[in-house]
N, C-alpha and C positions, 0 to 999 in steps of 0.2 A: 603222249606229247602234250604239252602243257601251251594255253594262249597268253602271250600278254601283251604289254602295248609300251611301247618307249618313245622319249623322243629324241629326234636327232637333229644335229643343223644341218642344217638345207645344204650348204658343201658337202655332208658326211653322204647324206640322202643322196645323192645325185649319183656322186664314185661309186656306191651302193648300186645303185639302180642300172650304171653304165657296164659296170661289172657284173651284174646279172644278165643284159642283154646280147656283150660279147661272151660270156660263156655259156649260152642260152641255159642258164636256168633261172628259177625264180627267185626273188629276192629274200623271200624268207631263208631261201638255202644260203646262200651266199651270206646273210647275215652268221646266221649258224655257225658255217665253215670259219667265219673269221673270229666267233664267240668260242668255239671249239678250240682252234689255233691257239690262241691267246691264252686259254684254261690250261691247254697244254704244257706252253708258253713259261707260265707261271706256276707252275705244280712242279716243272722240271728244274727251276730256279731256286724254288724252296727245297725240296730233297737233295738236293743238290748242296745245299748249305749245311743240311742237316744229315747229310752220307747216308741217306738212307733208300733204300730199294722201293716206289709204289708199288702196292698189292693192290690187283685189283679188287672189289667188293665183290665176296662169297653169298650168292643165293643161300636161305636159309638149306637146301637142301643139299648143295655142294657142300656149304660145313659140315653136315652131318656125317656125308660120304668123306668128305677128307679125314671125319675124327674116327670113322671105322676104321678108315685104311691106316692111320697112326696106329690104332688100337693092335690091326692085322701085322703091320710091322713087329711093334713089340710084344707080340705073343698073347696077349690079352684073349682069355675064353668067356663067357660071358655065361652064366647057369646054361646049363643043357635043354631046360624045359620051358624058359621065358617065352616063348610063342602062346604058352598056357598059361603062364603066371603074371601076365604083360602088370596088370595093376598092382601088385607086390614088387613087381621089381621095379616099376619105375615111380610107382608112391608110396611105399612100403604097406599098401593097405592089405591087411592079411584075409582072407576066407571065411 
């Protein structure tokens, strides 16, 4: 999590702060929650325009596992012995 600092008017601050008290959490949260909301908010209104599905973002290591499992779908074998030949086969550097 990342720090930063905003400003707000003193109205905004206050709702803010009343609304953190009655939901007993802290204001940072309750800021969050309504920065979140809103991200939501507005990502669901843009794809929405643009008819498109959000994906969420792939760790580099989920990619990898999903471009096996494509691979595994469509029959793809990959050399027999690449556990030995790792740097030939994925830099072409030969022996």
């Amino acid at each position: 999590m990342l720090r930063t600092q905003i400003y707000l008017p003193e109205y905004e601050y206050r709702k803010l702060k009343e609304k953190a008290k009655v939901a007993d959490k802290t204001f940072a949260q309750v800021v969050r929650e309504f920065i979140r909301v809103g991200l939501n908010q507005e990502e669901s209104k843009t794809f929405k325009k643009k008819k498109t599905k959000l994906k969420p973002k792939m760790s580099g290591a989920e990619y990898l596992l999903e471009m096996a499992r494509e691979a595994e779908r469509l029959g793809f074998e990959g050399p027999p012995d690449s556990s030995v030949t790792v740097d030939e086969v994925l830099y072409g550097l030969k022996k």
